[in-house]
C-alpha positions in Angstrom: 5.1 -28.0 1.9 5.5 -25.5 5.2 4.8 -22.2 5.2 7.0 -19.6 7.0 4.2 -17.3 9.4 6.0 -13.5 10.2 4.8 -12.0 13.0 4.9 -8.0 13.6 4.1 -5.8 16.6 3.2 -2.5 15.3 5.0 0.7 16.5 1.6 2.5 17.8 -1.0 -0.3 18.5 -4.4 0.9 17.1 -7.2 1.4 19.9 -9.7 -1.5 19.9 -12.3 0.8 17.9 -10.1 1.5 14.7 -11.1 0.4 11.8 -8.6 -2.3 10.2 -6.9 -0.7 6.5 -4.8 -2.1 4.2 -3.1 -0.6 1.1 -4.1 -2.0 -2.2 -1.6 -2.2 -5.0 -2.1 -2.6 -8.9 1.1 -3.1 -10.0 1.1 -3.1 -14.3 3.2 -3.0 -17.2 2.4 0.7 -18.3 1.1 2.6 -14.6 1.0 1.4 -11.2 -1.7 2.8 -8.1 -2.6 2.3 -4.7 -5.3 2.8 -2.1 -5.9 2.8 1.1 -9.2 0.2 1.1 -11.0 -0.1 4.8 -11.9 -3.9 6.1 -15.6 -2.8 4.2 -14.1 -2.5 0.8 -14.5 1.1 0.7 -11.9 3.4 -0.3 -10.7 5.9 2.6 -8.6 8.6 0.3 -7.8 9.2 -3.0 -5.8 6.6 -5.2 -2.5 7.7 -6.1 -1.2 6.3 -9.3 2.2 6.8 -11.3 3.8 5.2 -14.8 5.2 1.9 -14.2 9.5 2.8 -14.2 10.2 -1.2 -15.4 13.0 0.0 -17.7 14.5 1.9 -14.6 15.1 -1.5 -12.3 13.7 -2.9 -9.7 15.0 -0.2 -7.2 13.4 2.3 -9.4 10.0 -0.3 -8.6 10.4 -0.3 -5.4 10.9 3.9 -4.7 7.5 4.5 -6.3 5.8 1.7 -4.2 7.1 3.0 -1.3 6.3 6.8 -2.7 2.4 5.8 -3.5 2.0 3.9 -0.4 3.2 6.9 1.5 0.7 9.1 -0.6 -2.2 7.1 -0.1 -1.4 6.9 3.8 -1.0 10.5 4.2 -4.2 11.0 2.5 -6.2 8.8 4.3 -5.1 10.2 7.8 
């Protein structure tokens, strides 16, 4: 079994002080959300949440991950 490893360089490298975020997705049948979650667990914004567009493809998944992601971003500064 191998496992392919992708490495990224980000655009504007955080300073050494900044604390490490992630978004969080809960992708379901019926609604999806996302937060921006800090390396503690806690949540740093609001959650942003939409109904799940299944019947509307996956490019139709894929604009409202990308549209809550950038919410959730923009929230949490």
């Amino acid at each position: 079994m191998s496992q392919d490893v992708l490495s990224f360089t980000p655009l504007n490298p955080a300073p050494p002080d900044a604390v490490p975020l992630v978004v969080g997705l809960d992708l379901g049948g019926t609604k999806m959300a996302a937060a921006l979650v800090g390396a503690d667990g806690a949540l740093q914004g609001p959650v942003a949440s939409c109904p799940t567009p299944a019947h509307d493809g996956p490019a139709a998944m894929l604009d409202s991950i990308s549209v809550l992601v950038q919410e959730v971003v923009a929230a949490g500064g």
